[in-house]
C-alpha positions in Angstrom: -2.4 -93.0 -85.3 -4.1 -90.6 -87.2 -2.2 -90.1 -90.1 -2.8 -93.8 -90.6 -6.6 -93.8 -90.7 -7.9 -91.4 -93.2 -9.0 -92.4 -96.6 -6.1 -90.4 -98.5 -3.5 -92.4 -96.0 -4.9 -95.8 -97.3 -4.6 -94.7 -100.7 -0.9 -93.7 -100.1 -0.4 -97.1 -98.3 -1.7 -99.3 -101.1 1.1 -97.0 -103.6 3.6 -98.1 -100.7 2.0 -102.0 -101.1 2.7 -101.6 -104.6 6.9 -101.8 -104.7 9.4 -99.1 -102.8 12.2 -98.5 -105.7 15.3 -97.2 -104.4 15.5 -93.4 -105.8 17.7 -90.5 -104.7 16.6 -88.2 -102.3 16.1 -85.1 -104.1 12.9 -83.7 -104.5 11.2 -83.1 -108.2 10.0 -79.7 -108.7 6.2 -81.2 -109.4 5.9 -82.9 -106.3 4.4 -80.5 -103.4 6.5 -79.6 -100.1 5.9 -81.3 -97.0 4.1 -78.1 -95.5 1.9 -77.7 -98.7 1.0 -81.8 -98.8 0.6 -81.7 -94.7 -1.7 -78.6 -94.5 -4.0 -80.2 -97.4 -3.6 -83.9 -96.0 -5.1 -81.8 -92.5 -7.9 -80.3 -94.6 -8.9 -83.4 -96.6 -8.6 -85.9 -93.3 -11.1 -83.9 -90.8 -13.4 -82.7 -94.1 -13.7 -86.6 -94.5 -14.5 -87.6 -90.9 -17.1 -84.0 -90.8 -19.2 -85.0 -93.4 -19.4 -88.8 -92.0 -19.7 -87.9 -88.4 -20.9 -84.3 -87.8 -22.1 -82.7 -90.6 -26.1 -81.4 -90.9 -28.0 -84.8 -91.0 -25.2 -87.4 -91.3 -27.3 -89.8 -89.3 -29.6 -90.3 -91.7 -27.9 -89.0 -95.0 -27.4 -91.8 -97.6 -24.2 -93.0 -98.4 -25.0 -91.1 -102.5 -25.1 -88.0 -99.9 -22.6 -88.5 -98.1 -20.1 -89.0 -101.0 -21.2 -86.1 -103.0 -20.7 -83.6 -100.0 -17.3 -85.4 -99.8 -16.5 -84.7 -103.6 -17.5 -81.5 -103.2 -15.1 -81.0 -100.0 -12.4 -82.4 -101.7 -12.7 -80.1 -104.6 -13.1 -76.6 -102.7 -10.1 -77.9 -100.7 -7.9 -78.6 -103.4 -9.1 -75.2 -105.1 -8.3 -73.7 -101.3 -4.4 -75.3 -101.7 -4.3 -74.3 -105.4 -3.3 -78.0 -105.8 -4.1 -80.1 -108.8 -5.4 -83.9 -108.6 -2.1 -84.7 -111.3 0.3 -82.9 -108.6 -1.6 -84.5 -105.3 -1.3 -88.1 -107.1 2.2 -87.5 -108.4 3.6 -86.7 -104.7 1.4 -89.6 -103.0 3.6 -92.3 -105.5 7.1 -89.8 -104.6 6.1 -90.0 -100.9 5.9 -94.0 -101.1 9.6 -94.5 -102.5 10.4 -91.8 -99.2 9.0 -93.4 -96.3 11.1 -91.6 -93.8 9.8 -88.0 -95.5 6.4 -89.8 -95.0 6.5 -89.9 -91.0 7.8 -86.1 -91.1 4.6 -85.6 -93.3 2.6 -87.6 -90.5 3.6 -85.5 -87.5 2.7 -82.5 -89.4 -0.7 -83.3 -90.2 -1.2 -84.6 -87.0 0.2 -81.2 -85.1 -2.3 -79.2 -87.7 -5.3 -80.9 -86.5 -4.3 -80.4 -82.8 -3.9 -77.0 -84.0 -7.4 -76.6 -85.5 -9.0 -78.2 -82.3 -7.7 -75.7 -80.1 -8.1 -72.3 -82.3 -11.9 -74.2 -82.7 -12.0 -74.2 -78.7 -10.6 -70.7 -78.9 -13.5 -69.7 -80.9 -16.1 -71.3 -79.6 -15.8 -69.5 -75.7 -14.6 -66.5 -77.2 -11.4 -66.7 -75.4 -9.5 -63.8 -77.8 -12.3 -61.9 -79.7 -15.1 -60.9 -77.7 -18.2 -62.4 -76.8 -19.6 -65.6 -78.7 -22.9 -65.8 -79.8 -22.9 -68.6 -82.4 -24.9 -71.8 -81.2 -24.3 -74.0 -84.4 -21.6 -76.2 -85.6 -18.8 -74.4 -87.0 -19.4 -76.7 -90.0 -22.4 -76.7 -92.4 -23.8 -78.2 -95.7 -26.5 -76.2 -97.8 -28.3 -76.7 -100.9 -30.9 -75.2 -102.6 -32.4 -78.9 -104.4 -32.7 -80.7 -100.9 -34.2 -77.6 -98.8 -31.5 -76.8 -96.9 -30.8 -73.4 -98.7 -30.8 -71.5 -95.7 -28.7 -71.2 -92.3 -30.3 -68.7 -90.0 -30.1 -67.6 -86.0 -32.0 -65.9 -83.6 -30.3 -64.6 -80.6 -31.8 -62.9 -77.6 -29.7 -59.8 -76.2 -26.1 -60.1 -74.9 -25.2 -57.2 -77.1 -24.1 -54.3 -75.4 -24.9 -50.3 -76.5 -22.5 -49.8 -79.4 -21.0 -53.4 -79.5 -20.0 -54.4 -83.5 -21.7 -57.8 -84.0 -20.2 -60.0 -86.7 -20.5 -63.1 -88.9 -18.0 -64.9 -90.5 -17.7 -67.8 -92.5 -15.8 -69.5 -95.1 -17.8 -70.5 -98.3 -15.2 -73.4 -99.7 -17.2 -74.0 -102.9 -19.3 -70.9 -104.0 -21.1 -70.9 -107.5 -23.6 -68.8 -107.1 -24.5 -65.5 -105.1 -25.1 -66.0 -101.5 -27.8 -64.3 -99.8 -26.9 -62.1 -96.5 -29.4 -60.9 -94.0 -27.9 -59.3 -89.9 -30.4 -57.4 -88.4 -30.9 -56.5 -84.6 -34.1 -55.4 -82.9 -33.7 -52.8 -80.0 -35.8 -52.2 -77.2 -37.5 -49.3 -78.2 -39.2 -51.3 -81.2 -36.8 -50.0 -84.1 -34.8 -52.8 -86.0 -31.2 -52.0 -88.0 -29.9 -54.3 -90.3 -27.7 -54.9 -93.1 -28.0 -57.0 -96.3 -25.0 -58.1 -98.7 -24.5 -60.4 -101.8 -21.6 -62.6 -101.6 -19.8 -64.0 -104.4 -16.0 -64.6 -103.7 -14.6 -68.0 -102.2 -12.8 -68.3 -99.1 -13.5 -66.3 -95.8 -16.4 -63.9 -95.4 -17.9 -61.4 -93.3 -20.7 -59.5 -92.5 -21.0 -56.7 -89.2 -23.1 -55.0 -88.4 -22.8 -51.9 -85.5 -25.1 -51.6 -83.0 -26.7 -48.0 -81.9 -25.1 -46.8 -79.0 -28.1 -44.9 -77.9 -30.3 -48.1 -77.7 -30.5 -51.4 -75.6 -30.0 -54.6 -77.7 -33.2 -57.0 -77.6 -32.4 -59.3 -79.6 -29.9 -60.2 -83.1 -30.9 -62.3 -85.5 -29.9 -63.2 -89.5 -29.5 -65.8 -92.5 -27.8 -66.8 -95.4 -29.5 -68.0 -98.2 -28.0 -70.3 -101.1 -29.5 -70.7 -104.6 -27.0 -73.3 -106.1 -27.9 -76.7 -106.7 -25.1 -78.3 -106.0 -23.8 -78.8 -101.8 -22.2 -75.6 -100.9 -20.1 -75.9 -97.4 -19.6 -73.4 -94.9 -16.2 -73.7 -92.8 -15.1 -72.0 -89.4 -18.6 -70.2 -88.9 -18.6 -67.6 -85.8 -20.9 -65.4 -84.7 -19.1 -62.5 -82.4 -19.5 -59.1 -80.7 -16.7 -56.4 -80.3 -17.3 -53.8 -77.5 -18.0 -50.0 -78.4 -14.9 -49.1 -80.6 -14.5 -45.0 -81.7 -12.7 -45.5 -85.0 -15.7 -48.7 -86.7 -18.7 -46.8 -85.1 -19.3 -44.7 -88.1 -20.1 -47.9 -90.2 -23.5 -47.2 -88.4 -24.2 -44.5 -91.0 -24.4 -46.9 -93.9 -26.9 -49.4 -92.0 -30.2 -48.9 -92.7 -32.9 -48.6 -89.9 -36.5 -49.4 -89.6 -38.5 -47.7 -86.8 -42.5 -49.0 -86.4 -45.2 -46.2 -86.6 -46.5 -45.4 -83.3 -50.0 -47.0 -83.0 
């Protein structure tokens, strides 16, 4: 049982361990609700079993790396909750004098990760929002002191005249700037991209809107990270909307490179 399994859930089973005092049932105002303590018990379990099982290098990380990515996780997730380590330990010790608001708790968090697999599925083919291009995990580490400052791509056509590529991604624990670079070539040599500076936590985007005059040749981009410490990336997707009317004129603020004739 997953609920069961996760670090978090052995901490709250050793509070359990510890004495179940008979209490009344009401709930104090510090303790979180069952949706707010399931949705960040979802977060925290799979951000645990990423960073141990999928993420960038896990194979041969050390177990110092591996911990300090899982700090860091566990920090932008909190932060993502706007949860405090006092209120998450005060409702672990509530939750083990309420075993039966426990279970409830336990199907929740187990529904949210069924969830999260199948919008991932979702994502990955495409299914609802055009085209997928992305090739990566939908999960990555960076970090400027280890080399691994920089995610990039590089995409051969399937980009149609006029279709609005874009990036997104959610930066869980941003300290410094991050770097932006989309840019597609076209057939006829000329290249338009777009650059941004991102600074904000939580989900970000950058499109960029293809000429509808010119045949795609290929798309291609990176971000770039200057902080020292690991900074994650979450839900990354990489997609293309047809030709749309009413976002074509974001074309005019895109800046376009065209080779001299030799």
């Amino acid at each position: 049982m997953i609920c069961g399994s996760g670090k978090y859930f052995r901490v709250l089973s050793v509070g359990m361990a510890a004495g179940l005092l008979a209490s009344c049932s009401s709930r104090p105002g510090e303790v979180l609700s069952d949706d707010v303590m399931a949705a960040l018990l979802a977060d925290l379990y799979v951000g645990e079993a990423y960073t141990v099982l999928e993420g960038p290098m896990a194979a041969s990380a050390s177990i110092g790396d591996i911990d300090s990515a899982q700090r860091v996780l566990r920090q932008g997730t909190m932060q993502k909750h706007g949860v405090t380590e006092a209120q998450f330990d005060t409702t672990l010790r509530w939750y083990g004098h309420h075993l039966d608001r426990y279970d409830d708790v336990c199907e929740k968090v187990i529904e949210r990760i069924k969830e999260a697999g199948r919008e991932a599925r979702t994502a990955h083919t495409g299914a609802s929002a055009g085209a997928s291009l992305w090739q990566g995990p939908a999960n990555l580490r960076m970090q400027a002191a280890d080399r691994a400052d920089m995610v990039s791509f590089d995409i051969s056509g399937n980009v149609g005249k006029g279709g609005r590529i874009i990036w997104e991604y959610k930066t869980l624990n941003l300290t410094s700037p991050l770097d932006v670079f989309l840019a597609v070539d076209y057939a006829d040599g000329s290249t338009g991209y777009v650059s941004r500076s991102q600074s904000s936590r939580g989900m970000q985007n950058v499109a960029l809107q293809t000429d509808s005059a010119r045949t795609v040749k290929r798309v291609y981009g990176y971000t770039r990270t200057s902080q020292s410490e690991p900074l994650l990336l979450d839900s990354i997707s990489l997609t293309v909307r047809p030709y749309n009317a009413t976002t074509y004129y974001e074309i005019n603020s895109q800046h376009l490179y065209r080779r001299p004739h030799k």
